[in-house]
C-alpha positions as a Markdown table, in Angstrom:
| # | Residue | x | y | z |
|---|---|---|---|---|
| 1 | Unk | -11.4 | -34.2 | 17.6 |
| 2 | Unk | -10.9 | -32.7 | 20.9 |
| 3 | Unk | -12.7 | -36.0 | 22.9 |
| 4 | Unk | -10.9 | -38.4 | 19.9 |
| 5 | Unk | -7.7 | -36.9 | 21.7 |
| 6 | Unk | -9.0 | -37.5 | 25.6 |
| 7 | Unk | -9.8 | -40.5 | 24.8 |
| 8 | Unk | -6.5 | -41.1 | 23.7 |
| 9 | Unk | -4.8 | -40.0 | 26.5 |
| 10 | Unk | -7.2 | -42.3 | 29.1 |
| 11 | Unk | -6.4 | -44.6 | 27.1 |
| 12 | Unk | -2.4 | -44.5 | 27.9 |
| 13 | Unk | -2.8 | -43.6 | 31.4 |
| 14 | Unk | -4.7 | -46.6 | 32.3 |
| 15 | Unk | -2.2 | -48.8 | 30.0 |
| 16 | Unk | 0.8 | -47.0 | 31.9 |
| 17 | Unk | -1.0 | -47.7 | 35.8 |
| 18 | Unk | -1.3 | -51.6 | 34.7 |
| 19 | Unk | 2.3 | -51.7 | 33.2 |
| 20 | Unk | 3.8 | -49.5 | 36.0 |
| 21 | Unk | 2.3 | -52.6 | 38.4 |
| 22 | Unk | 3.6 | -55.1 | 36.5 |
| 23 | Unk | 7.3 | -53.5 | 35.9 |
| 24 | Unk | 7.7 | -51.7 | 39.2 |
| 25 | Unk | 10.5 | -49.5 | 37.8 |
| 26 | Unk | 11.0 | -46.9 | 35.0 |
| 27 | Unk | 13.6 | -45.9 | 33.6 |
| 28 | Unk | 15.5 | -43.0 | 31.4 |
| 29 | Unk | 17.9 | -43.5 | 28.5 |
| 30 | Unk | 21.0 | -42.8 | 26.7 |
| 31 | Unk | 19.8 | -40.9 | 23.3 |
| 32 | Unk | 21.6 | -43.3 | 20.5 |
| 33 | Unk | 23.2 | -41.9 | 17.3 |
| 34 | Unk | 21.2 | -41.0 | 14.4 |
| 35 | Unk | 22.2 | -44.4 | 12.5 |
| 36 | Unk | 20.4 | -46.4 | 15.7 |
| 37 | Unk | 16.4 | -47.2 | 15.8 |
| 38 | Unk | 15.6 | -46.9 | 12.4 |
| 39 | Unk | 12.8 | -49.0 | 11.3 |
| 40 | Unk | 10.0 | -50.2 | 8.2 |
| 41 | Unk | 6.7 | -51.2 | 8.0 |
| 42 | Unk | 4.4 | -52.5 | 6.3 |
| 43 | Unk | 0.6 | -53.3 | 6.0 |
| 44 | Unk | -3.1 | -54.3 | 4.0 |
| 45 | Unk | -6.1 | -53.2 | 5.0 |
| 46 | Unk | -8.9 | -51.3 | 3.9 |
| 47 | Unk | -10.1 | -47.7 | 3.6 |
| 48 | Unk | -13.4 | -45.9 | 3.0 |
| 49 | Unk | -13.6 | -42.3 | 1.3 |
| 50 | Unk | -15.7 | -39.6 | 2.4 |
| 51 | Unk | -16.4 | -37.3 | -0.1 |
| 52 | Unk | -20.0 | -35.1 | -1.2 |
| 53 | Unk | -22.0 | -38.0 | -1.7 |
| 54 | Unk | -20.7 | -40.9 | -0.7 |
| 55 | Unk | -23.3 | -41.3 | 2.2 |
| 56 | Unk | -25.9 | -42.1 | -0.5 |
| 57 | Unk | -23.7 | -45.7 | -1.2 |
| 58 | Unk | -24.1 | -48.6 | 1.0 |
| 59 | Unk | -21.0 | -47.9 | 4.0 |
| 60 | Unk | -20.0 | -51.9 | 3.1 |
| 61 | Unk | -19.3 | -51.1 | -0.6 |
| 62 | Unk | -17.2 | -48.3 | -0.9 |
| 63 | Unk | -14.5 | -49.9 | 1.3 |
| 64 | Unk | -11.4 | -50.3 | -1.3 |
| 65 | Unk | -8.6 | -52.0 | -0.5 |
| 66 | Unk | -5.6 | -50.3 | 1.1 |
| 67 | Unk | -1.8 | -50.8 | 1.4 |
| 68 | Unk | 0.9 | -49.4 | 3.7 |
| 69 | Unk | 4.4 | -48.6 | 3.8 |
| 70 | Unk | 6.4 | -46.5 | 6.0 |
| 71 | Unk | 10.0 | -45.6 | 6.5 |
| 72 | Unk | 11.3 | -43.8 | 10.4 |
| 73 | Unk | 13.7 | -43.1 | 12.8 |
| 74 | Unk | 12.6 | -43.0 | 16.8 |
| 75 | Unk | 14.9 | -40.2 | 17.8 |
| 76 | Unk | 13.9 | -40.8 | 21.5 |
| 77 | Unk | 11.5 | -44.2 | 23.2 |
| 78 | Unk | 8.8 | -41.4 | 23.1 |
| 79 | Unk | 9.4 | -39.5 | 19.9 |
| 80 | Unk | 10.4 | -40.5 | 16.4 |
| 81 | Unk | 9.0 | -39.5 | 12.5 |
| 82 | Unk | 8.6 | -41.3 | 9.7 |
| 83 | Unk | 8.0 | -41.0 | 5.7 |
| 84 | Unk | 5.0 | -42.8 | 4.3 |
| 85 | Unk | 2.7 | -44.1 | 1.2 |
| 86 | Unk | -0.9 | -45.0 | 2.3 |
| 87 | Unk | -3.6 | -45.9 | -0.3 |
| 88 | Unk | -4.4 | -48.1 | -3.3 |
| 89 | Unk | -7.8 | -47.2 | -4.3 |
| 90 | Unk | -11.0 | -45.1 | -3.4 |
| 91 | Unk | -14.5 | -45.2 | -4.0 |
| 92 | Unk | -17.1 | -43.2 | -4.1 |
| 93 | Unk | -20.9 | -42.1 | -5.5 |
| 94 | Unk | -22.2 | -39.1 | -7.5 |
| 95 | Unk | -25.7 | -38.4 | -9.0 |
| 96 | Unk | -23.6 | -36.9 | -12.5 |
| 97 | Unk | -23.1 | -39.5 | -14.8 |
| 98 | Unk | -20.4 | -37.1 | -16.0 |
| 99 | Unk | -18.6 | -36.4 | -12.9 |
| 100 | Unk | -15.1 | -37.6 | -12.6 |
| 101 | Unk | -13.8 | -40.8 | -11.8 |
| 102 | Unk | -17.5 | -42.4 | -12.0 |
| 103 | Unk | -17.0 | -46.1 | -13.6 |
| 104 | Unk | -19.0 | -49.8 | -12.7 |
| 105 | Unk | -22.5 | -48.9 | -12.6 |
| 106 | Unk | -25.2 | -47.4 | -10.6 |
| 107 | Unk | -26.0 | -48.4 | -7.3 |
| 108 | Unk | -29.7 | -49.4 | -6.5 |
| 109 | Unk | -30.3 | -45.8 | -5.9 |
| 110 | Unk | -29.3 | -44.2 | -9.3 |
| 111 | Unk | -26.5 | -42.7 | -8.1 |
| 112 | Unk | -23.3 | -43.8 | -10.3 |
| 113 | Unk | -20.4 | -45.6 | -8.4 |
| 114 | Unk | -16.8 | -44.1 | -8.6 |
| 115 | Unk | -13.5 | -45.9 | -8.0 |
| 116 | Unk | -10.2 | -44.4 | -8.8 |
| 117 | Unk | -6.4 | -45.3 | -7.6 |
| 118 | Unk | -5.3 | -43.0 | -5.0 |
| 119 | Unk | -1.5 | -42.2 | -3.1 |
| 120 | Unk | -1.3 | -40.3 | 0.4 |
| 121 | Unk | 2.6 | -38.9 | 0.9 |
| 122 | Unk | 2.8 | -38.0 | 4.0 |
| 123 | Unk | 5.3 | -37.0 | 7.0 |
| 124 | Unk | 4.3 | -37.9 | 10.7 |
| 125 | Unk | 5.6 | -37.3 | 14.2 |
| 126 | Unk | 4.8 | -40.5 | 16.1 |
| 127 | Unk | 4.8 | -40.5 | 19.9 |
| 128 | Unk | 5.1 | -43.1 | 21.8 |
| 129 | Unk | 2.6 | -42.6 | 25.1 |
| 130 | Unk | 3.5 | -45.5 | 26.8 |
| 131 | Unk | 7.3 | -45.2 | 26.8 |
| 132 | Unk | 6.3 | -41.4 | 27.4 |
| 133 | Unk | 4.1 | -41.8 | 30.6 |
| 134 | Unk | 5.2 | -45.4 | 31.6 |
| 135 | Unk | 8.9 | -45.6 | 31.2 |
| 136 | Unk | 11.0 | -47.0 | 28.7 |
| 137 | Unk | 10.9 | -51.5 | 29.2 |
| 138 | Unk | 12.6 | -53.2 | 26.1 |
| 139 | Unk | 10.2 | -55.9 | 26.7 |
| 140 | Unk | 7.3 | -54.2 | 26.7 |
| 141 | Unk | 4.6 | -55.9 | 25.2 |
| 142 | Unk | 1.8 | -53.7 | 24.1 |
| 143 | Unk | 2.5 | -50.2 | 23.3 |
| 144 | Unk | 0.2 | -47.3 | 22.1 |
| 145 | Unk | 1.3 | -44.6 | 19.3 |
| 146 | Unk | -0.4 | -41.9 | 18.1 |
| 147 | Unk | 0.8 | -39.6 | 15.8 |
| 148 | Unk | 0.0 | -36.6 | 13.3 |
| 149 | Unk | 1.0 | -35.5 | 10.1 |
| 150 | Unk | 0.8 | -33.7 | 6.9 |
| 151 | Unk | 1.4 | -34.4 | 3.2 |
| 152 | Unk | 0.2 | -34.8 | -0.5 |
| 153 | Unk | -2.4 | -37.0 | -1.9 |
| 154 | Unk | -2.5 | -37.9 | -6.0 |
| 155 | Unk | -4.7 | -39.7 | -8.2 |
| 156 | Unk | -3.4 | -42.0 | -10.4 |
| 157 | Unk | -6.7 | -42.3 | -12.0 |
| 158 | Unk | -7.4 | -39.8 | -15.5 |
| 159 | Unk | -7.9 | -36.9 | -14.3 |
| 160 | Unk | -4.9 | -36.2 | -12.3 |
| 161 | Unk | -5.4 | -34.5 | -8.8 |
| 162 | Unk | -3.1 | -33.1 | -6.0 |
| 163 | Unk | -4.6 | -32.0 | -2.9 |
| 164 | Unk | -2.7 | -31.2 | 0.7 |
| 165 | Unk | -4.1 | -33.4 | 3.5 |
| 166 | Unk | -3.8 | -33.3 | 7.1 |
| 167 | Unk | -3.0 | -36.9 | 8.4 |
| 168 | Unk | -3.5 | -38.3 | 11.8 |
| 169 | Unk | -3.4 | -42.1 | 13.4 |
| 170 | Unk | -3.0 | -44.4 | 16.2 |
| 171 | Unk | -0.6 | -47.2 | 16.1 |
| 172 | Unk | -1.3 | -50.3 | 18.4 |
| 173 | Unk | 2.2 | -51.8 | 18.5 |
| 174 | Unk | 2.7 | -55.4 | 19.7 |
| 175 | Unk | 6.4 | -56.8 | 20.3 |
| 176 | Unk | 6.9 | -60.3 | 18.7 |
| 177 | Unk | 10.5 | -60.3 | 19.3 |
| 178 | Unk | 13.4 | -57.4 | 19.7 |
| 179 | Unk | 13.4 | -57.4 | 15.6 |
| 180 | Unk | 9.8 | -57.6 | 15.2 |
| 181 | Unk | 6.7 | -56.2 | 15.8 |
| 182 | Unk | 2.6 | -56.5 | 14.7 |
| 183 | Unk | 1.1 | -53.6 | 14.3 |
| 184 | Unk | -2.6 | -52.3 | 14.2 |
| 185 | Unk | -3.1 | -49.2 | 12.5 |
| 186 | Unk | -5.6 | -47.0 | 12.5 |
| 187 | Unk | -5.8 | -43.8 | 10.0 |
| 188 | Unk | -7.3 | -40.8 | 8.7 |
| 189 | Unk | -6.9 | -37.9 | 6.8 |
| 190 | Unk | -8.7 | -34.2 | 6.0 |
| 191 | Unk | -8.8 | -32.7 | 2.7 |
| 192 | Unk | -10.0 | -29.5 | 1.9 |
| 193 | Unk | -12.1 | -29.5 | -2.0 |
| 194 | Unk | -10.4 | -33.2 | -2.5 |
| 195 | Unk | -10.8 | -35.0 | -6.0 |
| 196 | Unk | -13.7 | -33.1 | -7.6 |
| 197 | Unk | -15.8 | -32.3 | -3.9 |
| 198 | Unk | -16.8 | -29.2 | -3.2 |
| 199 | Unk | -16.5 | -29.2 | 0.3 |
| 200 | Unk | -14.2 | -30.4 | 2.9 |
| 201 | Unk | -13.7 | -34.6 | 1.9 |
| 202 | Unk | -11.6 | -37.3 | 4.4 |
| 203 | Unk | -10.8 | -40.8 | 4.1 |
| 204 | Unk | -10.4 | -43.2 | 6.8 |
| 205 | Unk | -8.6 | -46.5 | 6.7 |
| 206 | Unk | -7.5 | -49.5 | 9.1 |
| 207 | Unk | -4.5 | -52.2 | 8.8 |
| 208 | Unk | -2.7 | -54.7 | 10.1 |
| 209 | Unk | 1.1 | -55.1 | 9.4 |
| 210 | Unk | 4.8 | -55.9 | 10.7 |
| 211 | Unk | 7.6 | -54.0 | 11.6 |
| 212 | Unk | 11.2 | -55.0 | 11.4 |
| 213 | Unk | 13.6 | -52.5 | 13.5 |
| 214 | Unk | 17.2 | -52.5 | 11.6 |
| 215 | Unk | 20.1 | -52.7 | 14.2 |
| 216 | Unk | 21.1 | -51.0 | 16.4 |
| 217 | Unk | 17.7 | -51.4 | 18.2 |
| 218 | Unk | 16.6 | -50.5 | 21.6 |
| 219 | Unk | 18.3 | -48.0 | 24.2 |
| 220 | Unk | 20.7 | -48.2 | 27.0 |
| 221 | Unk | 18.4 | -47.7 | 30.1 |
| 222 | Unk | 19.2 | -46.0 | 33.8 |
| 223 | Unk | 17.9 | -45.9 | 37.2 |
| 224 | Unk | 16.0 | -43.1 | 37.9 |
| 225 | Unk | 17.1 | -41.6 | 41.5 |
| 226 | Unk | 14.3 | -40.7 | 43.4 |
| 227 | Unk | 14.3 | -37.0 | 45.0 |
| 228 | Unk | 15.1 | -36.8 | 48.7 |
| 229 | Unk | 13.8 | -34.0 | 50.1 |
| 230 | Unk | 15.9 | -31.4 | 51.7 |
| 231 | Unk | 15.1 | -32.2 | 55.8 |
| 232 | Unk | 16.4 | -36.0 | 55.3 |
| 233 | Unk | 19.7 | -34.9 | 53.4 |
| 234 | Unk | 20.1 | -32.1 | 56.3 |
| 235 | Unk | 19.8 | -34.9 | 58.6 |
| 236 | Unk | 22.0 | -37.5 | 56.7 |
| 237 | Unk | 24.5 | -35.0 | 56.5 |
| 238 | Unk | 24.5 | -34.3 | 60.6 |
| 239 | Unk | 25.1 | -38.0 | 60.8 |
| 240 | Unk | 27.5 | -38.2 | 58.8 |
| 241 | Unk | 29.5 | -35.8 | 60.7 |
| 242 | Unk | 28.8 | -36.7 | 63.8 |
| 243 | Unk | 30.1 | -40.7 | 62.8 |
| 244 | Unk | 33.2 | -38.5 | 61.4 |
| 245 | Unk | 33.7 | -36.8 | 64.9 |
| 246 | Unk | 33.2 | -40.3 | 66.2 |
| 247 | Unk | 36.0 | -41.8 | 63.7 |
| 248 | Unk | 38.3 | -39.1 | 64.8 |
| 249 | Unk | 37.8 | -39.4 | 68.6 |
| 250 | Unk | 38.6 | -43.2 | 68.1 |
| 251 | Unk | 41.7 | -42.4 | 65.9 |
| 252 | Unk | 43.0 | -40.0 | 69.1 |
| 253 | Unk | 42.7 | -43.1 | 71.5 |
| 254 | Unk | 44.1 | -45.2 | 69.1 |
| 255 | Unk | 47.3 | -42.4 | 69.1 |
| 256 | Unk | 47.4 | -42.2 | 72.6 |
| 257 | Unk | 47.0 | -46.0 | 73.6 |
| 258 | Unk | 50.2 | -46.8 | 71.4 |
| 259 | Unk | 52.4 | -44.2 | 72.4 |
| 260 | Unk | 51.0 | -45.2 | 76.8 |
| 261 | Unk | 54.2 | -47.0 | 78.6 |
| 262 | Unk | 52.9 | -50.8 | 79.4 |
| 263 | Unk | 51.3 | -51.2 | 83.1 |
| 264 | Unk | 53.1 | -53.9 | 85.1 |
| 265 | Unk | 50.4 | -56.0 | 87.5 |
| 266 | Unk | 51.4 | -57.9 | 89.5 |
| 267 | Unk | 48.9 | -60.3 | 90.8 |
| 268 | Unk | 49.1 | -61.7 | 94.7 |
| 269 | Unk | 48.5 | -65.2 | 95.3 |
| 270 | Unk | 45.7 | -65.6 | 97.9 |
| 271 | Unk | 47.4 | -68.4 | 100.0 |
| 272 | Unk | 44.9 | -70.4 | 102.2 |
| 273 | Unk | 42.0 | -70.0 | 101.4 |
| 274 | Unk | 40.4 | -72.9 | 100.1 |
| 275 | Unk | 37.3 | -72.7 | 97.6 |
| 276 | Unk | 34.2 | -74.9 | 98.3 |
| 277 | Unk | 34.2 | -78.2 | 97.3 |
| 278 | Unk | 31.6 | -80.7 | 96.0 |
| 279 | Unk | 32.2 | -84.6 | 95.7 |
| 280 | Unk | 29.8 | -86.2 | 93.6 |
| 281 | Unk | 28.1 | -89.5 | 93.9 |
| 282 | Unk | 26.8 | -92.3 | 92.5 |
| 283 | Unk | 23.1 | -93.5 | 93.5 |
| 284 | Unk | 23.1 | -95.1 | 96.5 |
| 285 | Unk | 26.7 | -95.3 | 96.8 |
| 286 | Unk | 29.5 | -93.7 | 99.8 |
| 287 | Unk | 32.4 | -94.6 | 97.6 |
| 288 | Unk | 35.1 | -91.9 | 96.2 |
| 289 | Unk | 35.4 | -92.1 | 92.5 |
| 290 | Unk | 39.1 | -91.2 | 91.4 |
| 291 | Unk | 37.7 | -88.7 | 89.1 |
| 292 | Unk | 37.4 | -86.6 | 92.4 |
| 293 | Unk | 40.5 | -87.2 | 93.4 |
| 294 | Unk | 41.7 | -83.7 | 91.6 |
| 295 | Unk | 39.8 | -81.7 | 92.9 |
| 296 | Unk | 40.0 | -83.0 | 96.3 |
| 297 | Unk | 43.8 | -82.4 | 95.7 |
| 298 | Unk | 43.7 | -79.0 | 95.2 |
| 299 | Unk | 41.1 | -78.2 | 97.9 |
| 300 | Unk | 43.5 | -80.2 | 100.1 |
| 301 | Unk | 47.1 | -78.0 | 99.3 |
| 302 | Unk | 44.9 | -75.1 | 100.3 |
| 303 | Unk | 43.5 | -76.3 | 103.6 |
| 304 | Unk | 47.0 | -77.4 | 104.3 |
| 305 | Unk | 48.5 | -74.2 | 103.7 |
| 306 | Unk | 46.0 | -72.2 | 105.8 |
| 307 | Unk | 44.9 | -72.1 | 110.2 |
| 308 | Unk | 41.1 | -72.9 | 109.1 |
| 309 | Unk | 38.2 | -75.8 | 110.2 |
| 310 | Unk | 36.4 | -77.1 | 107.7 |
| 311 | Unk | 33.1 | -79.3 | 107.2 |
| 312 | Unk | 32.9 | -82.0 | 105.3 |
| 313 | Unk | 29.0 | -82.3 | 104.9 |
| 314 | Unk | 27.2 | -85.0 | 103.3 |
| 315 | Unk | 24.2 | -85.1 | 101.5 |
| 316 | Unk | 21.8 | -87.6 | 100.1 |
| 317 | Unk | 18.8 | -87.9 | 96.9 |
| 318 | Unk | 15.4 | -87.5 | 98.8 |
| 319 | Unk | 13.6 | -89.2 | 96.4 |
| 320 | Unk | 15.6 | -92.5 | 96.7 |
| 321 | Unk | 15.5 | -94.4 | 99.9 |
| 322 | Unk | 13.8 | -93.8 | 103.1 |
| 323 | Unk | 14.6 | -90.6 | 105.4 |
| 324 | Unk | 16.9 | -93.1 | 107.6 |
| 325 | Unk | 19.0 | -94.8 | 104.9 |
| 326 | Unk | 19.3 | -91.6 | 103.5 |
| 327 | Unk | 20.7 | -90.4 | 107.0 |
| 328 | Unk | 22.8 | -92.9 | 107.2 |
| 329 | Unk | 24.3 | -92.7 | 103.5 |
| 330 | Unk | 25.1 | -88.8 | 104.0 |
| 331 | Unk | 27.3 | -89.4 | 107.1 |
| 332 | Unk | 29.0 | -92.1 | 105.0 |
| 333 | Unk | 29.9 | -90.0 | 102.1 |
| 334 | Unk | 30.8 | -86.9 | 104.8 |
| 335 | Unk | 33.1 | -89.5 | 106.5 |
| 336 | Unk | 34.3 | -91.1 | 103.0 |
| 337 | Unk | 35.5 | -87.7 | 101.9 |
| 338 | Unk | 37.4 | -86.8 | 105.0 |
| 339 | Unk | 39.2 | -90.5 | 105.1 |
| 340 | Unk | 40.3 | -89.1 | 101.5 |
| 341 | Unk | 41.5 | -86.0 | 102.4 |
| 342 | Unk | 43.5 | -87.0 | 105.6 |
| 343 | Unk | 44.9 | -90.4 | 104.3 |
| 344 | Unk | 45.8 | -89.9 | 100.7 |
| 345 | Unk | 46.6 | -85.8 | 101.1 |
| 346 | Unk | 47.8 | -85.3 | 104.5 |
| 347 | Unk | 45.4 | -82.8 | 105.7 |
| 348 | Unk | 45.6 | -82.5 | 109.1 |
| 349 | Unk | 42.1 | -84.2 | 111.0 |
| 350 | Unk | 41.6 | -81.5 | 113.4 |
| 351 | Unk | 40.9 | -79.0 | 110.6 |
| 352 | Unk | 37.8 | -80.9 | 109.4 |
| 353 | Unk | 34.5 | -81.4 | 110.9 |
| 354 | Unk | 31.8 | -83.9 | 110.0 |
| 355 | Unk | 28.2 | -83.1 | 109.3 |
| 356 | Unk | 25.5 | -84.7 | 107.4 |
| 357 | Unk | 21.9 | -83.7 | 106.5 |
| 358 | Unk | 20.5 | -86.4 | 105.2 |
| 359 | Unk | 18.2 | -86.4 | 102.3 |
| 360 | Unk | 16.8 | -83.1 | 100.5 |
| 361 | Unk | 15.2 | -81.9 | 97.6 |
| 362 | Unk | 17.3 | -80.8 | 94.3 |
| 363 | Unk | 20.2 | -78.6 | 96.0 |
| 364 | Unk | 21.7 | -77.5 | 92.2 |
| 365 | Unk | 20.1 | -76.8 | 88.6 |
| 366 | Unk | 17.1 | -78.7 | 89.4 |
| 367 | Unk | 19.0 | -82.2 | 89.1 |
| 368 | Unk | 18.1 | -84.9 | 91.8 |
| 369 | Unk | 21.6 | -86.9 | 90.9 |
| 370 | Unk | 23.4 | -83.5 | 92.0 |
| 371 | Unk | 22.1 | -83.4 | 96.1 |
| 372 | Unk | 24.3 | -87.1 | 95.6 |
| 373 | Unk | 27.2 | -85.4 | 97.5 |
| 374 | Unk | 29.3 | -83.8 | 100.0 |
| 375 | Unk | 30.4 | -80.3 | 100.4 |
| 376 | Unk | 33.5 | -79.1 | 101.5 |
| 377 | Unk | 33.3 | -75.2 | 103.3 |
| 378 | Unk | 34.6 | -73.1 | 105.3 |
């Protein structure tokens, strides 16, 4: 009995570990009121008594046919009872010719068959082991069910008996659907001086059946919360006021910015001082594009407005044209740019100098078509 049960309980744990894998959550439940999770089932099968004798008969022919029906209430996803009627007929073997319930023959032995209509009434307290150590999951396919129980068992059969048995089972429930399930049940039961024995007698039985679950079916499930343990909340909660000293802080500034008169700045024109400037060209060209002309006018009011020389200082691409034509075209674009800013802006020719370098290597960013230019300094 006792390794029947360990078995049992291996048995769940190593369901629950796969279904805890597969479902990755589990979850409590609202208990439901007593008109919810009420169910009935029903099943055929076959049993096999086990009384003084009946090891003398071939184990193949005293298996009778069997019949269930049951009636229950799960109070719980893990716990629930039930009300129900197991049997149909029993056989067994006696060396008596006279002994009760003997009828068909003789088997090849000599020892006279028995057969006799039997009822088992009993009570059980199901329970549910892989809701119970897996969570509750509507959708759960498989789950396994125990359970133990007591009641009465009667002959039908001349002459009547009544003996108290001690039931117990295990219920392999498969979902078809949230109405319906398939069930595989397996059964026994312990009686003590049963039906004419004269020692302790038992009947074991197996079937397969349905069961429909009346509505309202099911259960409202939760999250569990995980514990936290006492060192994170301590240091959840130090955050949490030091973000509240934060807040506050803020709110202060907030307070005090609002209620600060306005500051008046007042900003000083910087008057001549001219920033540098830098003329672009086209390839192989000496020629100002009007695009330039705005920026040359600006540089221009500047060196106007201050007592300063400036250098206008051409450059050219050193990767186009030899080092002399590339001397040559930087003096033209120095010259081209100071012909613009002392004809068309009025700048004064003694403020500006004229220099020219020639050609060199990428001057900005790494862009030959930018050392195409000249540069206007101080």
């Amino acid at each position: 009995m006792k390794k029947g049960l360990l078995f049992i309980l291996l048995a769940a744990g190593s369901v629950c570990l796969s279904a805890q894998e597969k479902e990755g959550k589990t979850y409590t439940v609202e208990t439901n009121r007593f008109g919810a999770n009420w169910f009935i089932s029903g099943g055929v099968g076959g049993q096999v008594y086990f009384g003084d004798n009946d090891s003398k008969a071939d184990f193949g022919k005293r298996i009778a046919p069997a019949v269930d029906v049951a009636v229950g209430k799960w109070f719980t996803p893990s716990i629930g009872l039930r009300v129900a009627y197991n049997g149909l007929q029993a056989k067994g073997a006696t060396p008596n010719a006279n002994d009760v319930f003997v009828k068909g023959g003789t088997y090849s032995n000599g020892y006279h068959k028995q057969k006799w209509n039997l009822a088992n009434f009993h009570g059980d307290v199901l329970f549910n082991l892989s809701n119970m150590f897996c969570g509750y999951k509507e959708d759960r396919v498989y789950s396994l069910i125990p359970y133990v129980g007591a009641g009465l068992l009667h002959s039908w059969s001349d002459p009547h008996f009544d003996e108290l048995g001690v039931n117990a089972g295990l219920i392999n429930r498969f979902r078809i659907s949230s109405a319906l399930d398939l069930n595989v049940e397996l059964r026994g039961v312990l009686m003590k001086d049963a039906f004419g024995g004269k020692s302790k007698e038992g009947m074991a039985g197996a079937t397969v059946g349905l069961t429909y679950k009346f509505k309202k079916r099911g259960w409202k499930g939760i999250s569990t919360v995980p514990m936290v343990p006492e060192s994170q909340l301590d240091a959840m909660r130090d955050r949490m006021n030091s973000l509240k000293n934060e807040n506050d802080a803020l709110k202060r500034d907030l307070v005090d910015a609002r209620n600060k008169k306005p500051e008046v700045v007042v900003q000083k024109e910087v008057v001549g001082v001219a920033p540098r400037l830098v003329v672009v060209f086209n390839i192989g060209k000496s020629s100002v594009s009007k695009r330039e002309y705005l920026n040359i006018e600006s540089v221009a009011k500047a060196i106007k407005a201050s007592d300063k020389t400036y250098t206008v200082c051409g450059y050219a691409d050193k990767g186009t044209g030899s080092a002399a034509y590339n001397l040559k075209l930087s003096k033209k674009r120095a010259e081209a740019v100071r012909d613009v800013l002392v004809k068309e802006f009025g700048v004064s020719a003694s403020q500006l100098k004229v220099d020219y370098k020639g050609g060199v290597s990428n001057m900005f960013y790494n862009d030959a078509s930018l050392s195409r230019v000249a540069i206007v300094e101080e």
